[in-house]
C-alpha positions as CSV (number, residue, x, y, z in Angstrom):
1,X,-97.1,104.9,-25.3
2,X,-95.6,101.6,-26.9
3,X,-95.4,101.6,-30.4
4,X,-95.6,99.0,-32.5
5,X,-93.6,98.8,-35.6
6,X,-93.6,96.2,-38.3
7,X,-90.3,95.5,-40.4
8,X,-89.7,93.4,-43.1
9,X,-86.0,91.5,-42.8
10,X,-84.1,89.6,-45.3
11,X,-82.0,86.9,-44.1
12,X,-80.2,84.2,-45.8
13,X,-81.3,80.4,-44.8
14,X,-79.7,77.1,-46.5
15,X,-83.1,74.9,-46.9
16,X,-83.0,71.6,-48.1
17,X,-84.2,70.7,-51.5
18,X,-85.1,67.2,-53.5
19,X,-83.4,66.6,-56.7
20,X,-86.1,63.5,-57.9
21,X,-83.8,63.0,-60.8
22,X,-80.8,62.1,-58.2
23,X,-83.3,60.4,-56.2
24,X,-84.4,58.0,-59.1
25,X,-80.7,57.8,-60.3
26,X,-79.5,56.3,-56.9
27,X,-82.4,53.6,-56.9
28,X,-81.4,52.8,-60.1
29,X,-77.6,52.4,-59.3
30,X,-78.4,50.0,-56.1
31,X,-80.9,47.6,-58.7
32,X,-79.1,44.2,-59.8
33,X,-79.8,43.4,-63.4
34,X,-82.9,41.5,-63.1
35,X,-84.6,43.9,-60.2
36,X,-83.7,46.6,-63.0
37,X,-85.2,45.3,-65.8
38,X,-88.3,44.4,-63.2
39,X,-88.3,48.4,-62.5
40,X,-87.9,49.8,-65.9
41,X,-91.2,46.9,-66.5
42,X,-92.9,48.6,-64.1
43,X,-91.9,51.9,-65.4
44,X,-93.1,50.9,-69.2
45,X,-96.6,49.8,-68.3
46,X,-97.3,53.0,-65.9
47,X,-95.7,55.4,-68.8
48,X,-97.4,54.8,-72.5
49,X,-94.1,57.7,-73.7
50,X,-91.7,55.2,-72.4
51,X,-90.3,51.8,-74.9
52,X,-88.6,49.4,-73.2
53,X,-87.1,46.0,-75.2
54,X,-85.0,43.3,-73.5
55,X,-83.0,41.5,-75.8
56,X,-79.6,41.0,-78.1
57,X,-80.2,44.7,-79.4
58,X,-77.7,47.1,-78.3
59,X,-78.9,50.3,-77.1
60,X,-79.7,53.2,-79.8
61,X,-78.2,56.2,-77.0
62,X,-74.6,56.1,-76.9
63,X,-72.9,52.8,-76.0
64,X,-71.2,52.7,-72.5
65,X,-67.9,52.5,-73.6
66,X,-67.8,55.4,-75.5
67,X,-68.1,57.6,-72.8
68,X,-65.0,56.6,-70.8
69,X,-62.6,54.8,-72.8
70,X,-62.2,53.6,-76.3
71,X,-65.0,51.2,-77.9
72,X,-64.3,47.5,-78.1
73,X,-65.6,44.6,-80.3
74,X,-68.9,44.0,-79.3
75,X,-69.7,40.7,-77.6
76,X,-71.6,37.7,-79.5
77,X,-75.0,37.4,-79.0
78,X,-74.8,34.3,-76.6
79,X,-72.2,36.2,-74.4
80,X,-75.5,37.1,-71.9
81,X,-77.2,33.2,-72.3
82,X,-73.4,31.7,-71.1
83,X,-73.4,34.0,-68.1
84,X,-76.9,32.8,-67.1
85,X,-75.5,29.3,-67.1
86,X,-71.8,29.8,-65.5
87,X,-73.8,32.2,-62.6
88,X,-74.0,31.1,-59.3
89,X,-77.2,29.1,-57.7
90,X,-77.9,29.2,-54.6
91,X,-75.3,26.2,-52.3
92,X,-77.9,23.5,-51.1
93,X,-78.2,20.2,-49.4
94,X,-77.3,18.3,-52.4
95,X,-74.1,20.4,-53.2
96,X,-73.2,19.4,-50.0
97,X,-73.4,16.2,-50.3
98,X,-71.2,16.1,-53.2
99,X,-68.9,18.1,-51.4
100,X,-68.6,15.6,-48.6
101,X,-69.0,12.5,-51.2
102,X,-66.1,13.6,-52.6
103,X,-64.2,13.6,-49.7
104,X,-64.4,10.2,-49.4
105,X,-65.3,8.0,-52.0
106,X,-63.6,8.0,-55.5
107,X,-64.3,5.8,-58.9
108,X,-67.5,3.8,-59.3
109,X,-68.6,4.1,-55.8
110,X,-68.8,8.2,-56.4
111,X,-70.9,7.9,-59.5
112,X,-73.1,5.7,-57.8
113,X,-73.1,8.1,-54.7
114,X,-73.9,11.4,-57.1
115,X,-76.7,9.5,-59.0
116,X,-78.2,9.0,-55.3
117,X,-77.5,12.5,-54.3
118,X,-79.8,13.5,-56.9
119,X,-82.5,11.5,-55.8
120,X,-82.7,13.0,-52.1
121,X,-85.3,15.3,-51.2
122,X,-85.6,18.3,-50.0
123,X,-86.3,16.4,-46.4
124,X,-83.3,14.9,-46.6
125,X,-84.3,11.1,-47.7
126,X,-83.9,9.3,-50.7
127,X,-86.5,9.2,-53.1
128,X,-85.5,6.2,-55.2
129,X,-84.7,2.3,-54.0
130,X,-81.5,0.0,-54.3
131,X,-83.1,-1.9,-56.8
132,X,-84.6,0.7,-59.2
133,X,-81.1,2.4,-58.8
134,X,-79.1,-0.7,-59.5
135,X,-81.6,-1.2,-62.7
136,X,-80.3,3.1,-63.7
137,X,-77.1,2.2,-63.3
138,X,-76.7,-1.2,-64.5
139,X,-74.9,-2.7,-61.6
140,X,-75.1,-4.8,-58.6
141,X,-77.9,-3.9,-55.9
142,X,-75.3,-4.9,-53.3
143,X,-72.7,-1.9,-54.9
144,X,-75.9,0.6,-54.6
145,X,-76.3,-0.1,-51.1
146,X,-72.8,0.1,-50.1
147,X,-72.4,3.7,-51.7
148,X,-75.1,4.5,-49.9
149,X,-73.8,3.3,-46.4
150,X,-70.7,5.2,-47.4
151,X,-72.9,8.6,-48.2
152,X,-75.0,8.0,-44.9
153,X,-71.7,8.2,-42.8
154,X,-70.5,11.4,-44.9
155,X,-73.8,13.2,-44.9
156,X,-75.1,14.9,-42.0
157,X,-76.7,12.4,-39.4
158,X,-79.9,11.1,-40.7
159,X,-79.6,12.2,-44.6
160,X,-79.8,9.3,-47.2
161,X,-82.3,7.5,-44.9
162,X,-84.4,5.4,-46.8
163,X,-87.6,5.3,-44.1
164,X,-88.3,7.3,-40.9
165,X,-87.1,4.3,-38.7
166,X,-83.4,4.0,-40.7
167,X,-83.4,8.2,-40.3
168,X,-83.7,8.4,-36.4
169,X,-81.3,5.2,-36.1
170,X,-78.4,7.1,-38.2
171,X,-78.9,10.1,-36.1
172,X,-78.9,7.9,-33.0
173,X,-75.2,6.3,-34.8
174,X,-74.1,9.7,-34.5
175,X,-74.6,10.8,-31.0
176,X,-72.0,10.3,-28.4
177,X,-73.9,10.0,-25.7
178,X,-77.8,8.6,-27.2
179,X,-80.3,8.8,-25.0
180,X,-80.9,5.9,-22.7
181,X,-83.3,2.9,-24.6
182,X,-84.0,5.5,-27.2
183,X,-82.4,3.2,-29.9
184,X,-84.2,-0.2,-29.0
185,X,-87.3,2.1,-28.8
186,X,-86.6,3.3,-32.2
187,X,-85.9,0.0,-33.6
188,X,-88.8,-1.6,-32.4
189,X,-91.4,1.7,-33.4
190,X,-93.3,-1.0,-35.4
191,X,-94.9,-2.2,-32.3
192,X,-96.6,1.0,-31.3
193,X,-98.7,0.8,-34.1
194,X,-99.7,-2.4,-33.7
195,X,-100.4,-2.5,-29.8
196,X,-99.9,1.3,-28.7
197,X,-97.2,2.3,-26.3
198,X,-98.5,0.0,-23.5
199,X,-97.5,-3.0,-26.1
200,X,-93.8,-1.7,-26.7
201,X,-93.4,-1.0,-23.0
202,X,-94.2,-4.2,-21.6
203,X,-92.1,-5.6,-24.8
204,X,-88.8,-3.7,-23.7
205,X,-89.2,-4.5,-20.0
206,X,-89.2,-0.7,-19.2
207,X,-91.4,1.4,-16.5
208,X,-93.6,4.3,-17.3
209,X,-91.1,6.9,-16.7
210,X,-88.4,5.5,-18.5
211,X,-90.7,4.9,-21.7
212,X,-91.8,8.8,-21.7
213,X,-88.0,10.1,-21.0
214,X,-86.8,8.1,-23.9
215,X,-90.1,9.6,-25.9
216,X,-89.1,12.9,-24.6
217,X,-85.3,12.6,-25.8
218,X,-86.4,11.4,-29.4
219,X,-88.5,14.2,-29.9
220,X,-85.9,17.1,-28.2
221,X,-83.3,15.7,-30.0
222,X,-84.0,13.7,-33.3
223,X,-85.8,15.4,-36.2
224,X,-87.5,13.2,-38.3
225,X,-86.9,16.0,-41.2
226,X,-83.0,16.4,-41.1
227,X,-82.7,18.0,-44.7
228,X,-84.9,20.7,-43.6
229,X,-82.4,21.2,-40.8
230,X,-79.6,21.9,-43.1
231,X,-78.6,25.9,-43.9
232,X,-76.4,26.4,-46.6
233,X,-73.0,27.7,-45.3
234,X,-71.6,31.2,-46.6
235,X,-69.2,30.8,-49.4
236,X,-66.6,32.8,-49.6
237,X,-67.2,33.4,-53.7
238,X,-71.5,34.1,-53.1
239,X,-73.1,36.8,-52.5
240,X,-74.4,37.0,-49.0
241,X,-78.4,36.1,-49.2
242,X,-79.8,34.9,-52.3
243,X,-77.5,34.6,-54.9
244,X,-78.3,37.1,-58.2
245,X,-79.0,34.9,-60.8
246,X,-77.4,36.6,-63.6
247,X,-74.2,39.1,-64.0
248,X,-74.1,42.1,-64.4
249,X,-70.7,42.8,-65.2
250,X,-69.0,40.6,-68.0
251,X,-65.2,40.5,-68.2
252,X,-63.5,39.6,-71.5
253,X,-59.9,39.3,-72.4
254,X,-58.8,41.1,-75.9
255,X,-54.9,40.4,-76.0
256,X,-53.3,42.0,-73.3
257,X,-56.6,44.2,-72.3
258,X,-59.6,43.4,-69.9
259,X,-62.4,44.6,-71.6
260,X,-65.7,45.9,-69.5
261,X,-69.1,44.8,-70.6
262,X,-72.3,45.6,-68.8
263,X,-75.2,43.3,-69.6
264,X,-77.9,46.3,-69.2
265,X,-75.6,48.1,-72.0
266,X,-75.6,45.6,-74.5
267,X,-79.6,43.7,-73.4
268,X,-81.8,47.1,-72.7
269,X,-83.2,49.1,-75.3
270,X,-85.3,52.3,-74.2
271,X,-86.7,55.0,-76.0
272,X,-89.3,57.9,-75.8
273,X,-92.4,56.5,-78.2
274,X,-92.1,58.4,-81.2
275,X,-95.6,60.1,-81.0
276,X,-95.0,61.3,-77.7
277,X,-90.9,63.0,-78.6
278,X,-92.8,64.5,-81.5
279,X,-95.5,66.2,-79.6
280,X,-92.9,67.2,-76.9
281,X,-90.6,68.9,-79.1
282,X,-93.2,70.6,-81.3
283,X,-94.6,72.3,-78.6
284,X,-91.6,73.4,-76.8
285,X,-90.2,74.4,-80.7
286,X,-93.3,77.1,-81.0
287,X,-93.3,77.8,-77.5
288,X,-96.4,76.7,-76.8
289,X,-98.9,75.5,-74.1
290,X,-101.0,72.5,-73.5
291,X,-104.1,73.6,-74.5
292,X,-105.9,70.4,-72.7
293,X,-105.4,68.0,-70.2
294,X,-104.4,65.2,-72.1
295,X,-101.8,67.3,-74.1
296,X,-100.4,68.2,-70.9
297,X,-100.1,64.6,-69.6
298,X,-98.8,63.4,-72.8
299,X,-96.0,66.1,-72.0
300,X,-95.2,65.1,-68.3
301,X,-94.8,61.3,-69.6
302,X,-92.3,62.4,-72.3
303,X,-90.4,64.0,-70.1
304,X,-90.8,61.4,-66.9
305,X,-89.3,58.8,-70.0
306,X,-86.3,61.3,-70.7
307,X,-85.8,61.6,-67.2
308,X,-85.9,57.9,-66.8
309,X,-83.2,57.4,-69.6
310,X,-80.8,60.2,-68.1
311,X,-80.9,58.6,-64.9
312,X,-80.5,55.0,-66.6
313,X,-77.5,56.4,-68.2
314,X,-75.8,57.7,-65.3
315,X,-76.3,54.4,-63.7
316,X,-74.0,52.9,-66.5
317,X,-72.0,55.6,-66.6
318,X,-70.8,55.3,-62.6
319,X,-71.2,51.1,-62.9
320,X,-68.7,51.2,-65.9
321,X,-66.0,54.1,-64.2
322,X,-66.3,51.7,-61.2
323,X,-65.3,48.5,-63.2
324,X,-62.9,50.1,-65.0
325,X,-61.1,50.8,-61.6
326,X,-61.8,47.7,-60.1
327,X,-59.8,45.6,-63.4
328,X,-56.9,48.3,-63.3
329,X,-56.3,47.7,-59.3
330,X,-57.4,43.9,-59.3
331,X,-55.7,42.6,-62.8
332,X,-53.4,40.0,-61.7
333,X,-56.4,38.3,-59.1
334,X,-58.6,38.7,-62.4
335,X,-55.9,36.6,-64.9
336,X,-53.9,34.6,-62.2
337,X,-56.9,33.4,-59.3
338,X,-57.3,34.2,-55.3
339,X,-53.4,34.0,-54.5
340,X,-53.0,37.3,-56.7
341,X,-55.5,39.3,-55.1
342,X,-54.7,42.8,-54.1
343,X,-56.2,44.7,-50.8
344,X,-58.3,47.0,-52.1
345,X,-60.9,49.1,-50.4
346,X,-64.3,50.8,-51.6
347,X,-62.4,54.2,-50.5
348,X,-59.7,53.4,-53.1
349,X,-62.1,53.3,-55.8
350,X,-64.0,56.5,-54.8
351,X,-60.6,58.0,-55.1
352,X,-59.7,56.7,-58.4
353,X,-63.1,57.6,-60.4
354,X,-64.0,60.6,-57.7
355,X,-67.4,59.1,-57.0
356,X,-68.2,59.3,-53.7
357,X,-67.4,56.0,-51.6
358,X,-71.2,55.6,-50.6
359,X,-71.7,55.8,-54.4
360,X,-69.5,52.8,-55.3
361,X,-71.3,50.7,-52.1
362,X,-74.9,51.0,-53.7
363,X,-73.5,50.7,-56.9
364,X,-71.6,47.1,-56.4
365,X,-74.1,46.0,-54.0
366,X,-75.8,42.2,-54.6
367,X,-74.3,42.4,-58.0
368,X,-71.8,39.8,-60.0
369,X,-69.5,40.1,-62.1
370,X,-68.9,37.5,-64.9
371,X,-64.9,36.7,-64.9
372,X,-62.9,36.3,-68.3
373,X,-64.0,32.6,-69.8
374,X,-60.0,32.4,-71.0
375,X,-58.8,33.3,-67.6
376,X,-57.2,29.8,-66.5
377,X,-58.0,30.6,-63.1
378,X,-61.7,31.4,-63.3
379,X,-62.7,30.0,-66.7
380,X,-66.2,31.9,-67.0
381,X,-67.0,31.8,-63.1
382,X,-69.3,34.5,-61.9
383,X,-68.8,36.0,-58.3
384,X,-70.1,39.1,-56.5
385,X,-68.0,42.4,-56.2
386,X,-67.3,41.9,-52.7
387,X,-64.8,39.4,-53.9
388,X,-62.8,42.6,-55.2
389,X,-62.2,43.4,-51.8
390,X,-61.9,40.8,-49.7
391,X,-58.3,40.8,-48.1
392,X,-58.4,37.4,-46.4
393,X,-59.4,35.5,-49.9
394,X,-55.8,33.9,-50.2
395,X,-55.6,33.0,-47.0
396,X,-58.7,30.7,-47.3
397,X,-57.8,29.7,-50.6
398,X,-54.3,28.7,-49.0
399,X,-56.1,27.2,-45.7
400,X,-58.7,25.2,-48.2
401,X,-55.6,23.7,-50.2
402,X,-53.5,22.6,-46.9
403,X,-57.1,20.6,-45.7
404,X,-57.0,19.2,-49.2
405,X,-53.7,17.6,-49.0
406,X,-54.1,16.6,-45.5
407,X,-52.5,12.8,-44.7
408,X,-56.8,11.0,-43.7
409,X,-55.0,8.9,-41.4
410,X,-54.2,12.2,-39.3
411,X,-56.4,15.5,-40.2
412,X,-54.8,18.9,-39.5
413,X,-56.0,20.4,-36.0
414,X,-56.0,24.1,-36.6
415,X,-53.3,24.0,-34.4
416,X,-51.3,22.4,-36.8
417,X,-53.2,24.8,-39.7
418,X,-52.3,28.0,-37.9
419,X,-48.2,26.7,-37.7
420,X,-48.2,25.7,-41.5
421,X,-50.5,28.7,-42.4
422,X,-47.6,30.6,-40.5
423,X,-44.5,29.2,-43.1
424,X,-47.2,30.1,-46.0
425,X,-46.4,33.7,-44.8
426,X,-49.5,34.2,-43.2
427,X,-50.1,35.5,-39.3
428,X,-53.2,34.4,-38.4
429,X,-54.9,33.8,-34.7
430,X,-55.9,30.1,-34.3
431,X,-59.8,31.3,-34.1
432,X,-59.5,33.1,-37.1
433,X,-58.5,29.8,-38.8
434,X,-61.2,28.5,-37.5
435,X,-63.6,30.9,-39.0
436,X,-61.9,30.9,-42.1
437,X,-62.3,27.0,-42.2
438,X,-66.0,27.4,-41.2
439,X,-66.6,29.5,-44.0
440,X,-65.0,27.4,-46.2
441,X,-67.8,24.8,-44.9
442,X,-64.4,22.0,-43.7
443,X,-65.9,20.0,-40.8
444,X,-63.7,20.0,-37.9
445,X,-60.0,17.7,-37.5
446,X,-62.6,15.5,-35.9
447,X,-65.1,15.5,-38.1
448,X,-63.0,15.0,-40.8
449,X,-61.5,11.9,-39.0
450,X,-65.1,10.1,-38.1
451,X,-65.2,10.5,-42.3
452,X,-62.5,9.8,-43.4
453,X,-62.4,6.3,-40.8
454,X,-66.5,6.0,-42.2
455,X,-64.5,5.4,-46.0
C-alpha cells in the first residue's frame, strides 16, 4: 500500500530584497541641481513633515566638508548668482554666426556684423533694415550693407536674407551645380503673383516641363527657412543634449589648494517641521503607539522626511569624495587649461574613493562643474564632468590652434593637419582629424577657402 508522508524541509535560498532608502539615494545622486531642487519641491508639497528653503542659507545638518576633509572659508553669497551667469547656454545659430563673422571680418565691419547678428531670427533672416541699422549705429547705410554682404557669404547659404526672394538666390550662389533656370525663375517670382505661372513661363521662354522641373528643384533643394535648418554642433566643452543651466560643482582657489564647493551644500536647507520631530520622538521616547490614523501618518511623514535627508546627504557625501578625486588627479588641467589634461578614467576614480564605478557615472552625469574664476586658463568657465575625462581634449585644443593660425590664402587640408599634428607629438589617423575638426565646428580646407576669398 503507498504511503504518503508529509515532511517539513528547511533549505537556505538567497531572495532578493529592495532597500527604498538606496533606491531613493541613487535617484538623487543621478539629479543635476535644478532637477534636484524640482524633486525635493515635489517632495515638500506631498510631505507637510518635510521643510525645504532654497537660498544663501547654508544647511543646519553638517556641512559637506566636514565629513571628508577639513572645512574651508565659506563662499560669498553671490558665489551661486556668478555661476548662473558664467554657465553654459545652449550653442545656437547666432553663436555661429559670430563664430564665422569672426573668421573673417575684423574692426568696424565686425561690430556692424554682430549688431546684425542679433537681429536675425530664429528662421534665419534679418529682422531689422539697412537704414534703421545705419540710424543704431550711426554710420553710413552703404557700410551696413556691405557687412551684411560679407556675413551672407560667411553664414550658411541663405542666412542674413533680407526677403524670401534674396534667401533662395544666396542659396542658389552657393550651389555648384544650381538647378537649370531655377535662378531666373527665382529672380523673376514677382510675376507669378501677378499673372500665375502661365505668365512667368511664357515670360522666360520655357516649356511646361522645364517650368515644373525647375519648381520641382526649388522646392527639393532650397528651404525658404534656412535658420530652422541649422543644428548646433557638439562642443567639445557642453554637455551632450541640453546644456544644465547652472553648476553644480564650484571650484575655488585658496593659495595653493583647490577648494570643493557644492551648490546644493551651501543653497538647500531641509529640515523635519518641528511639530512633526516632536511628535516622532515623543512617541518612540515612551514607547508608544499611534493611537489614531492621523497620528500614525504624522509618523510615517516624519520618518519619509528623515529618510529623505539621509539619502540627500549621501548624495553629497559621494558628489563631494568624487570631486575631491577628480581635483587631486586633474590639478594641473584645472590651473594650467586643456594642454595639461591628464587621462583619467571613471574606473580610476571608483578606485580612489572605493565607490563603485557605476556610482561615479550616475553621479557626474549631465552635471557642471564651475572652474576656479582665478584660474588664467578658465577664468570662471563652467563645463560638464565629462571634460575630466576626455583624453583627446589637447589634441583638439592643439588641432583648433593650428586652423587658427592658418596662412587664408592657403587653409590646412587635414592632410597637412595630420603631418603638423604629427610634430605636435600627436599620432592621429587623418579621419580622426577630421572628426576632431567637425567637432570643433571648423568648415572644411574648402570651406574655409570660399570664406576666407568671400572677405
Amino acid at each position: 500500500m503507498l504511503e504518503l508522508r508529509s515532511d517539513l524541509v528547511a533549505t537556505v535560498e538567497q531572495a532578493p530584497t529592495v532597500n527604498c532608502q538606496l533606491i531613493v539615494r541613487s535617484e538623487l545622486l543621478e539629479l543635476p541641481w535644478l532637477d534636484l531642487v524640482a524633486r525635493l519641491r515635489e517632495e515638500a508639497d506631498e510631505n507637510p513633515a518635510l521643510e525645504l528653503e532654497i537660498g544663501p542659507p547654508a544647511w543646519e545638518v553638517s556641512s559637506v566638508a566636514t565629513w571628508d576633509a577639513e572645512p574651508g572659508p565659506s563662499p560669498s553669497e553671490s558665489a551661486i548668482e556668478r555661476a548662473v551667469e558664467r554657465a553654459p547656454a545652449d550653442y545656437d545659430l547666432r553663436d555661429e554666426l559670430h563664430q564665422r563673422a569672426g573668421w573673417v571680418m575684423s574692426g568696424r565691419q565686425r561690430e556692424i556684423a554682430a549688431f546684425l547678428i542679433e537681429n536675425i531670427d530664429g528662421r534665419g533672416y534679418l529682422a531689422t533694415t539697412i537704414l534703421d541699422a545705419a540710424r543704431e549705429l550711426n554710420t553710413e547705410p552703404a557700410e551696413v550693407e556691405a557687412a551684411l554682404r560679407a556675413l551672407q557669404r560667411a553664414a550658411p547659404p541663405g542666412v542674413g536674407a533680407r526677403d524670401l526672394r534674396e534667401c533662395l538666390l544666396l542659396q542658389l550662389a552657393a550651389m555648384h551645380d544650381p538647378p537649370a533656370h531655377a535662378r531666373a525663375l527665382v529672380e523673376r517670382c514677382h510675376e507669378i503673383m501677378e499673372g500665375g505661372v502661365p505668365a512667368l513661363q511664357g515670360s522666360l521662354g520655357l516649356t511646361r516641363e522645364q517650368l515644373e522641373e525647375a519648381l520641382a528643384a526649388i522646392r527639393g533643394r532650397l528651404t525658404p527657412y534656412p535658420g530652422e535648418q541649422f543644428r548646433p554642433p557638439w562642443h567639445e566643452l557642453l554637455p551632450g543634449g541640453d546644456a544644465a543651466a547652472t553648476p553644480d560643482v564650484i571650484l575655488r582657489l585658496d593659495g595653493e589648494q583647490i577648494e570643493v564647493e557644492l551648490v546644493s551644500s551651501r543653497a538647500l536647507h531641509v529640515r523635519v517641521a518641528e511639530a512633526y520631530d516632536r511628535l516622532d520622538r515623543r512617541m518612540r521616547t515612551r514607547d508608544l503607539r499611534a493611537g489614531d490614523d492621523a497620528t500614525a501618518r504624522a509618523r510615517a511623514q516624519a520618518r519619509a522626511a528623515r529618510q529623505l535627508i539621509w539619502s540627500l546627504q549621501q548624495r553629497e557625501r559621494s558628489l563631494y569624495r568624487i570631486c575631491r578625486a577628480i581635483v587631486r588627479c586633474q590639478r594641473e588641467f584645472i590651473l594650467h587649461g586643456p594642454l595639461d589634461h591628464q587621462p583619467l578614467t571613471q574606473a580610476r576614480i571608483a578606485e580612489i574613493t572605493g565607490l563603485h564605478e557605476s556610482t561615479v557615472s550616475r553621479a557626474t552625469a549631465g552635471k557642471l562643474v564651475m572652474l576656479p574664476v582665478e584660474a588664467e586658463a578658465w577664468g570662471g568657465r563652467s563645463v560638464p564632468f565629462s571634460v575630466f575625462f576626455d583624453d583627446a581634449l589637447p589634441a583638439r585644443t592643439v588641432l583648433r590652434s593650428l586652423v587658427a593660425g592658418e596662412p587664408r590664402e592657403a587653409p590646412l587640408t587635414d592632410e597637412q593637419l595630420q603631418a603638423m599634428m604629427r610634430d605636435e607629438g600627436f599620432e592621429l589617423a587623418r579621419r580622426t582629424i577630421n572628426k576632431y575638426r567637425r567637432a570643433l565646428s571648423i568648415p572644411s580646407s574648402g570651406e574655409r577657402r570660399r570664406i576666407y576669398r568671400a572677405a
